[in-house]
N, C-alpha and C positions, 0 to 999 in steps of 0.2 A: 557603537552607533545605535541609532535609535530607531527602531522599527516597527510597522503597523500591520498587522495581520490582513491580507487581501481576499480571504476568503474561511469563510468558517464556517453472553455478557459476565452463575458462572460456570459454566460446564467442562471446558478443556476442549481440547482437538476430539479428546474419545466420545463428544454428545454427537459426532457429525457421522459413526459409524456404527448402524445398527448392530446389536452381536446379535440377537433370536435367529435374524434369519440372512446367509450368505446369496448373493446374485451369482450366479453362473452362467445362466444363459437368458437372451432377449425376453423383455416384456411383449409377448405378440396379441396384441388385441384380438385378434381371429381365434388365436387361443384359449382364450379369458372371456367368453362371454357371458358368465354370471357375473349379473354386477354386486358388489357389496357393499352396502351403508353403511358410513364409517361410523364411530361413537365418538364425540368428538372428548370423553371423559378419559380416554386412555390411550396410550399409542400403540400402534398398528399398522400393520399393511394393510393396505385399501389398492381399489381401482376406482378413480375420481372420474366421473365427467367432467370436463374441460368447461363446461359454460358454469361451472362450482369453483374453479379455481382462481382465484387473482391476483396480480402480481404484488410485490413489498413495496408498497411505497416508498419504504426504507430502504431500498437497494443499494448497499453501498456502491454497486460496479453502473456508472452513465453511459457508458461508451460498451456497443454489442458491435461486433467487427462483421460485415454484413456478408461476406466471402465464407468466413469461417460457420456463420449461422447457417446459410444456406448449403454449406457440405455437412454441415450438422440436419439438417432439413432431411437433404436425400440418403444419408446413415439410415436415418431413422424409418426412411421409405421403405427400404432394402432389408433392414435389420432390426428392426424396431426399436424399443427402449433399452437400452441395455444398464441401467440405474434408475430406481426412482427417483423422485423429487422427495423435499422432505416441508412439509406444510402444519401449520396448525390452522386449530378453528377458532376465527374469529368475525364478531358481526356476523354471524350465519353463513361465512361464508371460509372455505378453506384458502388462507393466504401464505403466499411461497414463504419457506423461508431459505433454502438454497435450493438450485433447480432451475432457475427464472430460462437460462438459454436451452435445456430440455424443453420447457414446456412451451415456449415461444416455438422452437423446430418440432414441437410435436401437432401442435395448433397450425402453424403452418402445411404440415404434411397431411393433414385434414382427416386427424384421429379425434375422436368423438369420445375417449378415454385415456386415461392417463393412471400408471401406478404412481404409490405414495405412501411415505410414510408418516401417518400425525401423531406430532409432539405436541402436548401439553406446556406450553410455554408462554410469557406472557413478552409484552416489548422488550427491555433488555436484553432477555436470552435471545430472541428471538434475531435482533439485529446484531448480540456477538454469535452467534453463528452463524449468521448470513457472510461477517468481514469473515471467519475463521476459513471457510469452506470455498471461498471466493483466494482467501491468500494459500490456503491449500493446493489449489488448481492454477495458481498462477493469473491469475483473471485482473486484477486490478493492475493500473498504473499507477506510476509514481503518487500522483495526487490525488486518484482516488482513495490511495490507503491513507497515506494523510491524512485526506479529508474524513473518513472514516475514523480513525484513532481520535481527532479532535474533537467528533462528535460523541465519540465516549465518555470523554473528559466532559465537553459543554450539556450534555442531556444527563449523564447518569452521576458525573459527579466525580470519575476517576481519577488518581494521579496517573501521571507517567509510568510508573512502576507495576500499576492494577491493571494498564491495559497491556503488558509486556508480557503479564503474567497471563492474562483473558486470551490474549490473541499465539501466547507460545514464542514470542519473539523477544530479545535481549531488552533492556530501558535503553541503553544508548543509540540500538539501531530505532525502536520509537521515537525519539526524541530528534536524532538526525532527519526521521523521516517528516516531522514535525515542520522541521526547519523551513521545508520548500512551502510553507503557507508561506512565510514571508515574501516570496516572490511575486513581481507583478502577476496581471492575469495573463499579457503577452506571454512571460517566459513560462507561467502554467501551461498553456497552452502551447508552447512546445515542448515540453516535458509530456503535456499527454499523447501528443503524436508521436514521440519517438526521436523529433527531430535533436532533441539534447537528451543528454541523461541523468538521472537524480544525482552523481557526483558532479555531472558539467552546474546542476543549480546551485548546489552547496558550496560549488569555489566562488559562483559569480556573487553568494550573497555578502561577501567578503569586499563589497565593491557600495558604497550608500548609494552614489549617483543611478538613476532607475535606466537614464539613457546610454553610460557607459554600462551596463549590465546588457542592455541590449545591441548594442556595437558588438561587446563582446560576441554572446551567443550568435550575431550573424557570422562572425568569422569561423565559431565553432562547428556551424551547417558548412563555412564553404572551403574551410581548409581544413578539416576533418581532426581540429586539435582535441587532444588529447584532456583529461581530465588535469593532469600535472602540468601540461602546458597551460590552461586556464590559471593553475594556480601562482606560476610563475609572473603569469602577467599581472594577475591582482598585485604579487609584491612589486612588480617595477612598477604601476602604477600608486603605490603608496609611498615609493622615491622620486615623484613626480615625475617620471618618464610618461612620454605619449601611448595612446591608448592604442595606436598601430604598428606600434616597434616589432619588428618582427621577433618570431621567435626565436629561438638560440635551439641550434640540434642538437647542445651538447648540453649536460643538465648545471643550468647555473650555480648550482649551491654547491661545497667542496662536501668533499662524502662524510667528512667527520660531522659537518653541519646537520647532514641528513640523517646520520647516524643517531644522531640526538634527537631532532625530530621524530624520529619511530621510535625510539625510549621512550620517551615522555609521551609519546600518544600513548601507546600500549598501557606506561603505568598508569595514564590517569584516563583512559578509554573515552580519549573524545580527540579530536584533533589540536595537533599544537605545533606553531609553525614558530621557525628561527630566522628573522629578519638581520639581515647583515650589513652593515656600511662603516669603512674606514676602520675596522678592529671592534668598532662596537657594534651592540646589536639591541633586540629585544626580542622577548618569548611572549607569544600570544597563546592565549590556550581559548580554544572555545568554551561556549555552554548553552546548554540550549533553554534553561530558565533558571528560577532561584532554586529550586530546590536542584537541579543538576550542579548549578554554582555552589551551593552548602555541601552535595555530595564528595564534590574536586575538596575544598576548604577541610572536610572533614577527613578526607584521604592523604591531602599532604600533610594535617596533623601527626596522624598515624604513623605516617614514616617518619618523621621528626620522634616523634618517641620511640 
């Protein structure tokens, strides 16, 4: 089917972990009152003034959980910093590059300085270690990482495979994560709530019509289907069955069918379903662009020889 994008660096995981110097205990500002001017030519530990620091515009993470900032807020009140931030110099000014929800509950808790440590880094680093540090911590949603990984690719130029490697994560899992740009902004936006999850988007994109995607996902909020239930239904509705059939508790497909289907996902690391009617069938294998489509192509060559 034919679809249209709805919304649209290199250091490794070990640039996001100081080795010079280990944290053990709290940053306490009442403890630290020599201040230090950082050099912005080398990296360092510092202790920043807060009206010096500014946030990334680049932020891959939109969405700060406002419950969790403010028990991050009074942490901080009681215990102080227990991590720096980690920032560089730019425009005269120190700008985050991971840290943003530290320095946001540090500012709020009305500290007048902040530890740090500045890296010498220009945009590109700068923005894959903001996603690296943010997917480390668990911070992003669904679409925010998406959105993130896309922007690798549309700003710096990368394939699928450059940011698998940049960000520490598989090409397949990139590239599934890819997928949910295709979805409307509705069903984005319940993907960033929580209200579905990035495998409820990946089945529903199996579906072209935008309104039956959404039908769908409402049944998915209120009868709490299942990811393999979703997929069940994409296949009955490609046998033209109605889009409110109930579902079946018992798993439609015979286990040899399924059997196969986890074969041939595994071998060719993408998903591949087995469609069945009357003794006949057909095998759908996804892909998530041409170069994943050349990959599959190049793979079942391999085996043939």
């Amino acid at each position: 089917m034919k679809l249209t994008r709805q919304s649209g660096l290199g250091q490794g995981l070990s640039a996001l972990i100081p080795e010079k110097e280990t944290i053990s205990q709290p940053f306490n500002q009442e403890e630290n009152n020599s201040y230090k001017e950082a050099s912005p030519e080398h990296e360092e530990f510092v202790w920043l003034k807060i009206d010096e620091v500014k946030a990334n515009p680049n932020q891959p993470r939109s969405n700060f959980d406002d419950v969790r900032q403010q028990e991050l807020t009074e942490s901080i009140k009681h215990h102080g910093i227990l991590q720096p931030i980690l920032v560089r110099f730019n425009n005269f000014q120190y700008e985050i590059i991971a840290g943003e929800r530290r320095f946001r509950a540090a500012k709020a808790a009305g500290l007048d300085q902040i530890p740090a440590f500045v890296r010498d880094v220009d945009d590109q680093n700068s923005f894959e270690q903001a996603i690296v540090e943010n997917l480390q911590r668990d911070n992003l949603n669904a679409i925010e990482e998406a959105t993130a990984f896309q922007r690798l690719i549309d700003e710096f130029g990368y394939t699928q495979q450059q940011v698998a490697e940049r960000v520490g994560k598989g090409r397949p899992t990139v590239a599934n994560s890819l997928r949910l740009l295709y979805l409307s902004p509705e069903l984005q936006e319940m993907l960033k709530l929580g209200k579905i999850s990035a495998g409820h988007g990946r089945a529903l994109l199996g579906i072209e019509d935008v309104q039956s995607q959404l039908i769908l996902a409402e049944r998915i909020i209120k009868e709490g289907l299942s990811v393999r239930q979703i997929e069940e239904l994409v296949v009955s509705l490609s046998q033209s069955k109605s889009i409110s059939s109930p579902i079946e508790t018992k798993n439609s497909k015979e286990a040899g069918v399924l059997e196969v289907e986890n074969f041939l996902s595994d071998k060719l690391n993408t998903k591949v379903s087995v469609v069945t009617r009357g003794g006949k069938g057909r095998i759908v294998v996804d892909f998530a662009d041409m170069d994943d489509l050349h990959r599959i192509y190049n793979l079942l060559n391999s085996l043939q020889e």
